[in-house]
DSSP file (Angstrom, degrees, kcal/mol; ACC not computed):
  #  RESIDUE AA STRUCTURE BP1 BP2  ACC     N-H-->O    O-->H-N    N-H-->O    O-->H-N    TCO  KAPPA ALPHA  PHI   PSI    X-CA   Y-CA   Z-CA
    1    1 A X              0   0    0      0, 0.0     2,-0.4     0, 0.0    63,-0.0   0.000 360.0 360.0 360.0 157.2 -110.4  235.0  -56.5
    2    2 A X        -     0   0    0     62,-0.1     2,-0.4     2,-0.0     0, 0.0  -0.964 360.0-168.4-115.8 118.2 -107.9  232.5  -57.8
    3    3 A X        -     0   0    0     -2,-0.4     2,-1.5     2,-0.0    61,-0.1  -0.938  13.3-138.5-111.5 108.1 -107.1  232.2  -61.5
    4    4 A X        +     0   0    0     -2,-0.4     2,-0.6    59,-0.3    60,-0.1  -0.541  24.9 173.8 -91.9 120.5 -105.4  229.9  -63.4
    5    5 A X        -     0   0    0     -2,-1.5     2,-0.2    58,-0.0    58,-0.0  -0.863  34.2-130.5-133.2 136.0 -103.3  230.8  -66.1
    6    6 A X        -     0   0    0     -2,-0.6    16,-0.6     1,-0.1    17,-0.4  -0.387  37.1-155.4 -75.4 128.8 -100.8  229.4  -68.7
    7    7 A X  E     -A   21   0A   0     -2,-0.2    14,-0.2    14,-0.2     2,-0.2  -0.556  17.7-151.5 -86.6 138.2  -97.5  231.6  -68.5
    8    8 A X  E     -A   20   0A   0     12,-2.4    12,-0.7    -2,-0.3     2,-0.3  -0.393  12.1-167.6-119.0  79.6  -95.0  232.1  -71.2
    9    9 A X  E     -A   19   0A   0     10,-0.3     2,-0.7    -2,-0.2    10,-0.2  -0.307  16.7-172.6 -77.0  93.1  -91.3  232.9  -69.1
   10   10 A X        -     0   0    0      8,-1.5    -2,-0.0    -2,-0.3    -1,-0.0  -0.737  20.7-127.1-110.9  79.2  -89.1  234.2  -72.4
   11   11 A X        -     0   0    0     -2,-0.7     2,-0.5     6,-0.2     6,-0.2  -0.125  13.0-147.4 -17.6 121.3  -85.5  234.7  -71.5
   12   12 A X    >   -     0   0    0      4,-1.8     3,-5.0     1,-0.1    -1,-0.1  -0.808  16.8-128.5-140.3 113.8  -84.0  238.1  -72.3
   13   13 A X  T 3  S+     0   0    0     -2,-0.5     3,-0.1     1,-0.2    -1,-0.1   0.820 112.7  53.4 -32.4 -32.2  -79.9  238.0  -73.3
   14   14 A X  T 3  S-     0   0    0      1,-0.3    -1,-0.2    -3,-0.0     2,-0.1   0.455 129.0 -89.2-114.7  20.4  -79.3  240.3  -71.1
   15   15 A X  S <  S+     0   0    0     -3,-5.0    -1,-0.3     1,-0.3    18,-0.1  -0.197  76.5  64.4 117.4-175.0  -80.9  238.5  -68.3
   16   16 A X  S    S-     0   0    0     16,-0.4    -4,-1.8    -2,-0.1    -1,-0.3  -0.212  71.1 -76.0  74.5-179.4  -84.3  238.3  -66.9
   17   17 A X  E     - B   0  31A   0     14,-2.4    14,-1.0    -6,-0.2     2,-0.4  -0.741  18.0-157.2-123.0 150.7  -87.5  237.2  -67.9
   18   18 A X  E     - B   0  30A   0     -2,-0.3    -8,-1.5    12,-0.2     2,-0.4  -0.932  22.2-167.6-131.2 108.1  -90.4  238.5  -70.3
   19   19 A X  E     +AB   9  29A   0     10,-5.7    10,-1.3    -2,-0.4   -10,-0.3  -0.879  16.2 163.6-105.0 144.4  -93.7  236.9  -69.3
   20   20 A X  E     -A    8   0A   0    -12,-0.7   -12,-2.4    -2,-0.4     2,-0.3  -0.521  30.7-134.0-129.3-150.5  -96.7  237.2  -71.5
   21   21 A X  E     -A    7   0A   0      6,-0.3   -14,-0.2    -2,-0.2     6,-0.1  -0.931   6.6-150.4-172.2 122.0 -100.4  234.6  -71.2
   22   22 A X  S    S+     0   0    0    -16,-0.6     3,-0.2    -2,-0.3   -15,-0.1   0.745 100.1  59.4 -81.5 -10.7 -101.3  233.5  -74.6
   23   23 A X  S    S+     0   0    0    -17,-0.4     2,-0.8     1,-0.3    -1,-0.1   0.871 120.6  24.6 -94.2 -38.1 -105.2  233.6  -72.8
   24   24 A X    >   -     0   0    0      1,-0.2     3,-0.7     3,-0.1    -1,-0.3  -0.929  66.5-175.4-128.3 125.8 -104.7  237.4  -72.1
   25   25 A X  T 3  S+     0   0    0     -2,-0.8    -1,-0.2     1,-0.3    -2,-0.1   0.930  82.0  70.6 -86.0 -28.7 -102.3  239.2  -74.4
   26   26 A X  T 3  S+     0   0    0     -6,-0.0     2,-0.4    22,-0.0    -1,-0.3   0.834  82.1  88.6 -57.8 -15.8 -102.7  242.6  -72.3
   27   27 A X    <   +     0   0    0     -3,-0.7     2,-0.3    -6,-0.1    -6,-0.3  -0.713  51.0 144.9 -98.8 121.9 -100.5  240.6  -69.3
   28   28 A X        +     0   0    0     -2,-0.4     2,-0.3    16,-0.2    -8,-0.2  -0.874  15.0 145.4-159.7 120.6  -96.8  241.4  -70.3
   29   29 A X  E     -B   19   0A   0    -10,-1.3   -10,-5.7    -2,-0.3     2,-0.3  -0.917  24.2-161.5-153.1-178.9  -94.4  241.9  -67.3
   30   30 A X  E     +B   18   0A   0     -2,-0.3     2,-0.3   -12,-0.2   -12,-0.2  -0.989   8.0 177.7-166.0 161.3  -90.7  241.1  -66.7
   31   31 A X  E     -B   17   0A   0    -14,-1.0   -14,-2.4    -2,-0.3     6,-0.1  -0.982  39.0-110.1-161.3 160.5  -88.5  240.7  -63.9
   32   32 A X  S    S+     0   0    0     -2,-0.3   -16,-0.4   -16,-0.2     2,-0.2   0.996  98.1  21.9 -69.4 -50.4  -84.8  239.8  -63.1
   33   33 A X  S >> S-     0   0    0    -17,-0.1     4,-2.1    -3,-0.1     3,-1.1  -0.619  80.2-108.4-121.8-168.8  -85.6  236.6  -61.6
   34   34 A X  H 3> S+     0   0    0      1,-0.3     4,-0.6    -2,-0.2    -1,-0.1   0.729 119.2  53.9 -77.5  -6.4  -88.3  233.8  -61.4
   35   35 A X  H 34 S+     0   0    0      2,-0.2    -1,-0.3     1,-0.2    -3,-0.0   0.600 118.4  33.2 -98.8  -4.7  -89.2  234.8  -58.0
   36   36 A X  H <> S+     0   0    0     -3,-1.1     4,-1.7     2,-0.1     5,-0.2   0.721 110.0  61.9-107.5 -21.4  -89.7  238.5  -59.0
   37   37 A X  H  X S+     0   0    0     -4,-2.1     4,-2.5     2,-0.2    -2,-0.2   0.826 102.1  53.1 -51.4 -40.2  -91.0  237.8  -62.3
   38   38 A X  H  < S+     0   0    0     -4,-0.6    -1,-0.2     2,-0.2    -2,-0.1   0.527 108.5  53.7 -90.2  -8.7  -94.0  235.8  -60.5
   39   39 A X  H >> S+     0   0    0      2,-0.2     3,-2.3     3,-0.1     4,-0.5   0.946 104.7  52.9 -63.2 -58.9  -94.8  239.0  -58.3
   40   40 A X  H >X S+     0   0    0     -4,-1.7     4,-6.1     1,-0.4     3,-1.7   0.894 104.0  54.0 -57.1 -45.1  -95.1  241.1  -61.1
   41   41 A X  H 3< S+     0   0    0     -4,-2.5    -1,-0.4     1,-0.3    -3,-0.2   0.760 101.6  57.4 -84.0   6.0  -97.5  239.0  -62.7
   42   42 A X  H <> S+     0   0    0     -3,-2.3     4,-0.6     2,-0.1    -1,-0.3   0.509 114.7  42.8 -64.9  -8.7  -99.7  239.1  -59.6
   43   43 A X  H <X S+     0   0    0     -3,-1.7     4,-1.8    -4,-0.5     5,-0.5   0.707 117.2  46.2 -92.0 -38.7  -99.6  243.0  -60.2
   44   44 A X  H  < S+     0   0    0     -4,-6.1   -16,-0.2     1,-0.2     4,-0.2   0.660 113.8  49.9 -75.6  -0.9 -100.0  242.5  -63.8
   45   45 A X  H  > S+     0   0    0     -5,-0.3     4,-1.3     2,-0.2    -1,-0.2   0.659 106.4  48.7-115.4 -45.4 -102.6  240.3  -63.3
   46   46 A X  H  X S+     0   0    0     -4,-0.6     4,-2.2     2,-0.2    -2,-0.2   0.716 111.4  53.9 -94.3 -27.2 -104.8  242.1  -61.0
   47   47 A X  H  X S+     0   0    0     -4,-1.8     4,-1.9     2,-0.2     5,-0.4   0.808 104.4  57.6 -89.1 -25.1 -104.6  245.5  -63.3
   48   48 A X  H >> S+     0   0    0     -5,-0.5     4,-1.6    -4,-0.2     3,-0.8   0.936 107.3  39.9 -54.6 -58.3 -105.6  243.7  -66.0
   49   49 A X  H 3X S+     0   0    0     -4,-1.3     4,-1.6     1,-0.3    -2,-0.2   0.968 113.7  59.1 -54.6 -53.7 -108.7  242.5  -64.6
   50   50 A X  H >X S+     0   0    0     -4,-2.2     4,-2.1     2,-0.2     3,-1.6   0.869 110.9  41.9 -23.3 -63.9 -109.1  245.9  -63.1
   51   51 A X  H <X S+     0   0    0     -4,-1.9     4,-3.3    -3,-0.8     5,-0.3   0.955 105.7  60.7 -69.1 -64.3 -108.9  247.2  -66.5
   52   52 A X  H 3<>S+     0   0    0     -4,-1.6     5,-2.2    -5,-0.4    -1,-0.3   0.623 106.2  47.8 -49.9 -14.6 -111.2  244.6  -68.1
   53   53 A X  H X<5S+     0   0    0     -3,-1.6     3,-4.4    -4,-1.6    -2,-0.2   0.868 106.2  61.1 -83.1 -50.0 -114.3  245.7  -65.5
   54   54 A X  H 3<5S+     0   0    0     -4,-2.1    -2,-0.2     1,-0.3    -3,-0.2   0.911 114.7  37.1 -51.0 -50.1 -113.6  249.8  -66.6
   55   55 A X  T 3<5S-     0   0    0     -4,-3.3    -1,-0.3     1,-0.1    -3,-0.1   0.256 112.6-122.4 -95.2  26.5 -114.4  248.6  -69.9
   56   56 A X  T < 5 +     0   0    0     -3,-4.4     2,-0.3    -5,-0.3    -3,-0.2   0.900  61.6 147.2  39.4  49.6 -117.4  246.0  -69.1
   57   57 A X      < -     0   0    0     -5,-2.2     2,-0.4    -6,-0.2    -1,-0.1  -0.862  42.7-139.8 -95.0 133.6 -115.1  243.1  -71.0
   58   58 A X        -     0   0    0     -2,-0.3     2,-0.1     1,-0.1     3,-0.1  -0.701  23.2-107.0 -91.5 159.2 -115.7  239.7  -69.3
   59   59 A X        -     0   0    0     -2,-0.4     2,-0.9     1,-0.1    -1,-0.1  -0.203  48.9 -79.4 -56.5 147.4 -112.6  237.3  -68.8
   60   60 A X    >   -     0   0    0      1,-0.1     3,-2.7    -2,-0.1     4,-0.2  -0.748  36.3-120.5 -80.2 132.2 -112.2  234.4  -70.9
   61   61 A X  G >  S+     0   0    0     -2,-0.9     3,-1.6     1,-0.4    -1,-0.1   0.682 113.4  71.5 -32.7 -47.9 -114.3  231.7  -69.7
   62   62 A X  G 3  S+     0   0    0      1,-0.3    -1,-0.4     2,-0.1   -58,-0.1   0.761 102.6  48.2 -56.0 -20.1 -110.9  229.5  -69.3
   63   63 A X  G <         0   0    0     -3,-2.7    -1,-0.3     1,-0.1   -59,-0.3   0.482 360.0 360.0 -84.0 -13.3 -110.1  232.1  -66.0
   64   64 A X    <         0   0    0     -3,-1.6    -1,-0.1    -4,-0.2    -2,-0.1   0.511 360.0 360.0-127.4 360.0 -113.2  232.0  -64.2
């Protein structure tokens, strides 16, 4: 499935990226650059939702 989601991309001093999603606060990853940063959050992305069926939590309605 395909989800859209607003990203927050937070520069870190000592390089790299910090990404969070104000729409799911469990999705937090980080990466050196923008092209590895935007992997991670397809991994971070897919265990959240993982996570959110082990506990029978629906998505917010903006994802689906």
């Amino acid at each position: 499935m395909l989800y859209k989601i607003p990203l927050i991309l937070d520069p870190q001093p000592e390089g790299g990226f910090t990404v969070t999603s104000p729409l799911l606060p469990e999705l937090v990853t980080e990466g050196d650059s923008i092209e590895e940063v935007l992997a991670n959050v397809q991994d971070a992305l897919e265990t959240v939702i993982e996570a959110y069926q082990d506990l029978r939590r629906t998505l917010p309605a903006h994802l689906q």
